[in-house]
Each structure stands twice: as structure tokens, then as C-alpha cells.
PDB file of N, CA, C and O in Angstrom:
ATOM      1  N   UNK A   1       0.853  -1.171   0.000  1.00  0.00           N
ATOM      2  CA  UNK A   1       0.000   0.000   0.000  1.00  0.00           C
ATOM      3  C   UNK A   1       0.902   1.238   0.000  1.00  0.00           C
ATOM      4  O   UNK A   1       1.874   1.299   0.753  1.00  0.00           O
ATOM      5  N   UNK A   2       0.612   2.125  -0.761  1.00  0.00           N
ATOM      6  CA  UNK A   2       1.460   3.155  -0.635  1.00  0.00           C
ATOM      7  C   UNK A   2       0.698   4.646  -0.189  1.00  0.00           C
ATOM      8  O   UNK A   2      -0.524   4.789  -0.158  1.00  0.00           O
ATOM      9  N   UNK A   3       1.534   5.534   0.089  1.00  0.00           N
ATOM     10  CA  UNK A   3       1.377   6.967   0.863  1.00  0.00           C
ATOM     11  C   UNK A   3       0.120   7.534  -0.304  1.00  0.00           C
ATOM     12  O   UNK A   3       0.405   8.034  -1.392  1.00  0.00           O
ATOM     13  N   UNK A   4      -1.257   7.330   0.191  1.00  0.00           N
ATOM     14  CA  UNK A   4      -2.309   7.971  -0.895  1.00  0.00           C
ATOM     15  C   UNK A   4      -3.639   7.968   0.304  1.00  0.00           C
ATOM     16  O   UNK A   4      -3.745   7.194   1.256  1.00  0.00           O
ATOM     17  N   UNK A   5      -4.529   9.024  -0.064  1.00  0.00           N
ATOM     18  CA  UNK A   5      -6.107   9.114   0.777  1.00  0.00           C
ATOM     19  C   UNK A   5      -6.784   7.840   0.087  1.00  0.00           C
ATOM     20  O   UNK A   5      -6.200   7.438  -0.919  1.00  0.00           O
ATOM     21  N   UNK A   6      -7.645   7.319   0.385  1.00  0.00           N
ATOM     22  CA  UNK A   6      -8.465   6.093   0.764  1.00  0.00           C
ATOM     23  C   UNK A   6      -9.854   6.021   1.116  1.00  0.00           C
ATOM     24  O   UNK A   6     -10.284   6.668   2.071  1.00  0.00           O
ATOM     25  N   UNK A   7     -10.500   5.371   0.500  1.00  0.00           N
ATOM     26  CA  UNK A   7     -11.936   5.598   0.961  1.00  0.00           C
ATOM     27  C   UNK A   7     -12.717   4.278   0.809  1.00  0.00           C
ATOM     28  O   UNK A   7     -12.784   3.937  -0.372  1.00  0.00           O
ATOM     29  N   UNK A   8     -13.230   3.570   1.535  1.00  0.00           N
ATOM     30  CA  UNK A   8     -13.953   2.549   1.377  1.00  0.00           C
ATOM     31  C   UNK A   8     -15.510   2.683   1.256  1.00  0.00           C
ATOM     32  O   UNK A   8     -16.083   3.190   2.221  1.00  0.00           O
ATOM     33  N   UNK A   9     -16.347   2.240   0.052  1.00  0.00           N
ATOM     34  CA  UNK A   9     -17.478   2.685  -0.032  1.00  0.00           C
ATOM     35  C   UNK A   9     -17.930   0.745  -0.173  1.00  0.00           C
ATOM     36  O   UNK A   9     -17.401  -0.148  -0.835  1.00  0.00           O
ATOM     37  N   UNK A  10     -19.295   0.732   0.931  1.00  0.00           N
ATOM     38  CA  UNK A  10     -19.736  -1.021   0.574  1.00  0.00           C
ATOM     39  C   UNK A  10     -18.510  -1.917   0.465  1.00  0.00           C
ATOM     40  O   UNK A  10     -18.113  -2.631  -0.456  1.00  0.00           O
ATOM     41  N   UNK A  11     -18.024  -1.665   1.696  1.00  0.00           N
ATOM     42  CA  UNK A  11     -16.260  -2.936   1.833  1.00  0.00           C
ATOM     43  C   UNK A  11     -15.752  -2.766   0.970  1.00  0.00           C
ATOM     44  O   UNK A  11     -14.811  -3.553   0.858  1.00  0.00           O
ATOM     45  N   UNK A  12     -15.908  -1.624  -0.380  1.00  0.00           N
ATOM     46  CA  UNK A  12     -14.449  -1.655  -1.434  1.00  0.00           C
ATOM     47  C   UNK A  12     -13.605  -0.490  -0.937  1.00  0.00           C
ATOM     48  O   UNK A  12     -13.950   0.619  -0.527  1.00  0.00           O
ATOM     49  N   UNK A  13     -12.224  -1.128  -1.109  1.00  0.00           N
ATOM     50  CA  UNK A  13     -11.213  -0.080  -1.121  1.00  0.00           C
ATOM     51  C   UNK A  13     -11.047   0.687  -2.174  1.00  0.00           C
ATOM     52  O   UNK A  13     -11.014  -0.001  -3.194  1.00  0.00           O
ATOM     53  N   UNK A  14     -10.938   1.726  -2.359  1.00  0.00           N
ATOM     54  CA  UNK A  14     -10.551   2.670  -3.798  1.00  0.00           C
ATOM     55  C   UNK A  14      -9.979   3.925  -3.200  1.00  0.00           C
ATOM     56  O   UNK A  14     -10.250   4.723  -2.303  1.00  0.00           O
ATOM     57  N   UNK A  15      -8.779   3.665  -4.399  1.00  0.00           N
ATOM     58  CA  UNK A  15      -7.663   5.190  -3.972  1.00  0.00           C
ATOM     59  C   UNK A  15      -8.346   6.524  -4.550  1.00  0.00           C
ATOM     60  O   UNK A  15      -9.120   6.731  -5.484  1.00  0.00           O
ATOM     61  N   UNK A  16      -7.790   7.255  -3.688  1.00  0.00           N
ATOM     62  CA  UNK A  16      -9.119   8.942  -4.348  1.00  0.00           C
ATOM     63  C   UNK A  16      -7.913   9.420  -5.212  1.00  0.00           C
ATOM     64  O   UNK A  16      -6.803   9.595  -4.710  1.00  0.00           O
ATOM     65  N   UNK A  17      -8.201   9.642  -6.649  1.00  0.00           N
ATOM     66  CA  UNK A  17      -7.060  10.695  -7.459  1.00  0.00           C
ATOM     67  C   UNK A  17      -6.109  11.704  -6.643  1.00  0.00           C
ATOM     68  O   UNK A  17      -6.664  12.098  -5.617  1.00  0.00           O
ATOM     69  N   UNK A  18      -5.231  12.057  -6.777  1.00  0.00           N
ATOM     70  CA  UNK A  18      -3.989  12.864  -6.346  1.00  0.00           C
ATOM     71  C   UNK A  18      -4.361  14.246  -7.245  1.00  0.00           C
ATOM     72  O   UNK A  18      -4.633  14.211  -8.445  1.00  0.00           O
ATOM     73  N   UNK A  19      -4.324  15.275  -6.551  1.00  0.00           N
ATOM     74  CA  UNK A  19      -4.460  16.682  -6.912  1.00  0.00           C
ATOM     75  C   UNK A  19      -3.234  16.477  -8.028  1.00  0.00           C
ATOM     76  O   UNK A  19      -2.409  15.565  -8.071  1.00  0.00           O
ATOM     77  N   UNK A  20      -3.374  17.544  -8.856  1.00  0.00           N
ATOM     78  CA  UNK A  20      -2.033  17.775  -9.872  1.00  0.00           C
ATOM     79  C   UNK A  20      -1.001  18.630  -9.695  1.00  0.00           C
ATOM     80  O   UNK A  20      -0.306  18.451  -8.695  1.00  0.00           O
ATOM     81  N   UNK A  21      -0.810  19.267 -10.225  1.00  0.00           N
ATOM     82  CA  UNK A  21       0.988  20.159  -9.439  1.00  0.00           C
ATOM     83  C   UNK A  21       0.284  20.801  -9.133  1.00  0.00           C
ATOM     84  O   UNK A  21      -0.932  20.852  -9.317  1.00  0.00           O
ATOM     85  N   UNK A  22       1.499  21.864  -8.197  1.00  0.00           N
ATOM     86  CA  UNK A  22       1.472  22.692  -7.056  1.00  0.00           C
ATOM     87  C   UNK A  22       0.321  21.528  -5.924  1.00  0.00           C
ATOM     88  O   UNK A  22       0.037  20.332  -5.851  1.00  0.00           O
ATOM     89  N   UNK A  23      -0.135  23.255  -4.982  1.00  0.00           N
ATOM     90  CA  UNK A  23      -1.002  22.577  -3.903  1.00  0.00           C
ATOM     91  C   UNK A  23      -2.617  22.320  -3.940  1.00  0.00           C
ATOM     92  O   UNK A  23      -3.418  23.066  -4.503  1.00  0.00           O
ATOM     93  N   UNK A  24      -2.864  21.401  -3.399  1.00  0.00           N
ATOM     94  CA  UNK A  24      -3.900  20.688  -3.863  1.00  0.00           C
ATOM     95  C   UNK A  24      -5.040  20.451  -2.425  1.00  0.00           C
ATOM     96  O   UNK A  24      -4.760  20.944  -1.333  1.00  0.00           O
ATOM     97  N   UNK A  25      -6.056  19.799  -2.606  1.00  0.00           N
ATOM     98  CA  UNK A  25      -6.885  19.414  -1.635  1.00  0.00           C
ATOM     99  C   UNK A  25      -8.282  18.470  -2.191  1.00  0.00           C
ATOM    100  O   UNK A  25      -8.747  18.641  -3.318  1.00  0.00           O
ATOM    101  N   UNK A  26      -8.790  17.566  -1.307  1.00  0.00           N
ATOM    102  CA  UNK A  26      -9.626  16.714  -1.756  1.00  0.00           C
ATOM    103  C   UNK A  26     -10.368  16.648  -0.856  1.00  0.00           C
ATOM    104  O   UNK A  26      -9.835  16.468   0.239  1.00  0.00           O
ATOM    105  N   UNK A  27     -11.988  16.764  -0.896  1.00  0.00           N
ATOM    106  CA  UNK A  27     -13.151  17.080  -0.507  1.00  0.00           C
ATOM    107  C   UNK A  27     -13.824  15.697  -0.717  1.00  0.00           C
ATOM    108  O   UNK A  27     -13.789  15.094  -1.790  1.00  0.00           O
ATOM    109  N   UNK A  28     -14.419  15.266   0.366  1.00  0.00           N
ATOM    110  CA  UNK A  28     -15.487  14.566   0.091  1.00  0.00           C
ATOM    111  C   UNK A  28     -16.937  14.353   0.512  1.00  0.00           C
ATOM    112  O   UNK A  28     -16.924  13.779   1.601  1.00  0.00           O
ATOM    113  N   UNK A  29     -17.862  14.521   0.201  1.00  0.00           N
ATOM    114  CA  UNK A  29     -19.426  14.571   0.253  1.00  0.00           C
ATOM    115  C   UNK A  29     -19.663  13.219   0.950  1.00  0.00           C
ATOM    116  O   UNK A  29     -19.070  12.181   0.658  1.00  0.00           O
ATOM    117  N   UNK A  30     -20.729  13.372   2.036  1.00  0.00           N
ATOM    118  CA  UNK A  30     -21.034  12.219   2.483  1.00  0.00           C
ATOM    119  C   UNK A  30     -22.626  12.458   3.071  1.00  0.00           C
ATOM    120  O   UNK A  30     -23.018  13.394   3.768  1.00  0.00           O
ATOM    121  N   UNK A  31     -23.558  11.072   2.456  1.00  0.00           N
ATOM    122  CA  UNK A  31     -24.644  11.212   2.710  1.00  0.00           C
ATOM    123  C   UNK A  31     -25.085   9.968   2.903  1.00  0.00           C
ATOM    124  O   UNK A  31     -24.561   8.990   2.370  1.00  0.00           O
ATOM    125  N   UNK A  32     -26.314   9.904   3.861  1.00  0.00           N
ATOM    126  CA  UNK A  32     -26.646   8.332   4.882  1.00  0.00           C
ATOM    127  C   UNK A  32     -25.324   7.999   5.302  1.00  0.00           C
ATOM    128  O   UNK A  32     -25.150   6.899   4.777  1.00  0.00           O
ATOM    129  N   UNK A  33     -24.296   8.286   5.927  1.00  0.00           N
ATOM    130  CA  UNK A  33     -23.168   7.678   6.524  1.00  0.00           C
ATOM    131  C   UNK A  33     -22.378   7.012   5.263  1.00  0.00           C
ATOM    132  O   UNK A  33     -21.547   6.132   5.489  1.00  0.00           O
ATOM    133  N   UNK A  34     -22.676   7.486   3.797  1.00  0.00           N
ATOM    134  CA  UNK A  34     -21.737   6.923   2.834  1.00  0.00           C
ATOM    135  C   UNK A  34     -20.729   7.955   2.211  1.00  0.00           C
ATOM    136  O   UNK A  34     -21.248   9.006   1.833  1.00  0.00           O
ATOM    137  N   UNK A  35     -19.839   7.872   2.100  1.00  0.00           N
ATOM    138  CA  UNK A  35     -19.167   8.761   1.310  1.00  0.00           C
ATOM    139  C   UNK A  35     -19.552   8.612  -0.309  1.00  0.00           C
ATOM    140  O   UNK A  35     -19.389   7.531  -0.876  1.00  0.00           O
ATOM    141  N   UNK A  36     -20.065   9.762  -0.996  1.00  0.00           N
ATOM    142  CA  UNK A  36     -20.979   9.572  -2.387  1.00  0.00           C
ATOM    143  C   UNK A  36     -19.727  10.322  -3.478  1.00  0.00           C
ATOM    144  O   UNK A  36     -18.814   9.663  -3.976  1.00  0.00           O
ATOM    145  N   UNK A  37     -19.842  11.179  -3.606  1.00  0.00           N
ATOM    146  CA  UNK A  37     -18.608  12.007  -4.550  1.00  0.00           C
ATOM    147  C   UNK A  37     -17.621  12.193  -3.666  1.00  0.00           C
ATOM    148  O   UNK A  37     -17.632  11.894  -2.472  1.00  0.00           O
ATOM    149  N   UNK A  38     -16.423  12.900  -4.538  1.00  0.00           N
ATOM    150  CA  UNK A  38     -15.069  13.615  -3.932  1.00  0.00           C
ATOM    151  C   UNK A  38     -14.819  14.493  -4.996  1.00  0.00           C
ATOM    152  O   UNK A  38     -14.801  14.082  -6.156  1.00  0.00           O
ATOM    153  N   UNK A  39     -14.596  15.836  -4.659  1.00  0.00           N
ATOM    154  CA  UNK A  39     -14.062  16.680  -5.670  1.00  0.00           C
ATOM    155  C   UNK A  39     -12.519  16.940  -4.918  1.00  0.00           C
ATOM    156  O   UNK A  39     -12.082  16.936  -3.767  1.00  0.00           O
ATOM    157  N   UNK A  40     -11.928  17.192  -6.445  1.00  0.00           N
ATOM    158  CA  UNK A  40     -10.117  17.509  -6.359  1.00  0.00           C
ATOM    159  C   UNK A  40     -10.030  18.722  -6.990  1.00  0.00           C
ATOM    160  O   UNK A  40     -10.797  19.067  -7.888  1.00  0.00           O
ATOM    161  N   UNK A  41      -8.976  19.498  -6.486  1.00  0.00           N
ATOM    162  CA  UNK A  41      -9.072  21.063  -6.874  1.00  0.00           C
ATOM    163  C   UNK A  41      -7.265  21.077  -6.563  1.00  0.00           C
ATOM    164  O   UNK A  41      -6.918  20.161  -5.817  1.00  0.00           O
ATOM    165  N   UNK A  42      -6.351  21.817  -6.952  1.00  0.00           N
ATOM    166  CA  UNK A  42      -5.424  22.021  -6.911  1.00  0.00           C
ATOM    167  C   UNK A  42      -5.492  23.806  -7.469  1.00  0.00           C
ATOM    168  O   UNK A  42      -6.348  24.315  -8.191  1.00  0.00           O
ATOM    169  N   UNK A  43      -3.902  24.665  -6.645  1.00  0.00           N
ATOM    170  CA  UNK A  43      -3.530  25.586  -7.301  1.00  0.00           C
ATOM    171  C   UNK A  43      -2.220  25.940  -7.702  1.00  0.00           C
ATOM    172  O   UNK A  43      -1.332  25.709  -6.882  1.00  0.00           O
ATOM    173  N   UNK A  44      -1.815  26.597  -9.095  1.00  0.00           N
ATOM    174  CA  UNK A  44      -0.131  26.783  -9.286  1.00  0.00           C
ATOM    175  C   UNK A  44       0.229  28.148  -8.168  1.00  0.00           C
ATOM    176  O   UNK A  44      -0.508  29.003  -7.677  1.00  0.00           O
ATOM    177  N   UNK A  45       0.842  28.038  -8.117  1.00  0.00           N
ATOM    178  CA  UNK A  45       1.546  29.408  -8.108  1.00  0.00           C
ATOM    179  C   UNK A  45       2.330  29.937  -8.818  1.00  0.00           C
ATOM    180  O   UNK A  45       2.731  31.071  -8.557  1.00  0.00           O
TER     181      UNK A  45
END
């Protein structure tokens, strides 16, 4: 397993995409106790 965010939805594991250059951040929506979307947003400088 390597250094990445993680999210298990219904016992599956799935890696969440990696922001792109510069700095970044990852959001995720959660509804009935499930995590449903994730948005990724990054900025250059």
C-alpha cells in the first residue's frame, strides 16, 4: 500500500485521485453515513 487518501465505499477499497501540481486538496461529500462524490481542486503558483 502506498502513501495515498483512501476511501472505502460497501467494503471496497478505492484510492481517491492525487491533486495535480502545485497545492492541492480533496473534498469529500457524504450522505446516509456513505461517502458519495469527492471533488479535487489544486492551485499553481
Amino acid at each position: 500500500m502506498e502513501n495515498a487518501v483512501y476511501r472505502v465505499v460497501d467494503g471496497v477499497l478505492e484510492k481517491v485521485d492525487t491533486p495535480g501540481d502545485g497545492f492541492g486538496k480533496q473534498t469529500i461529500t457524504w450522505q446516509n453515513g456513505k461517502p458519495q462524490l469527492y471533488e479535487i481542486s489544486y492551485t499553481k503558483k
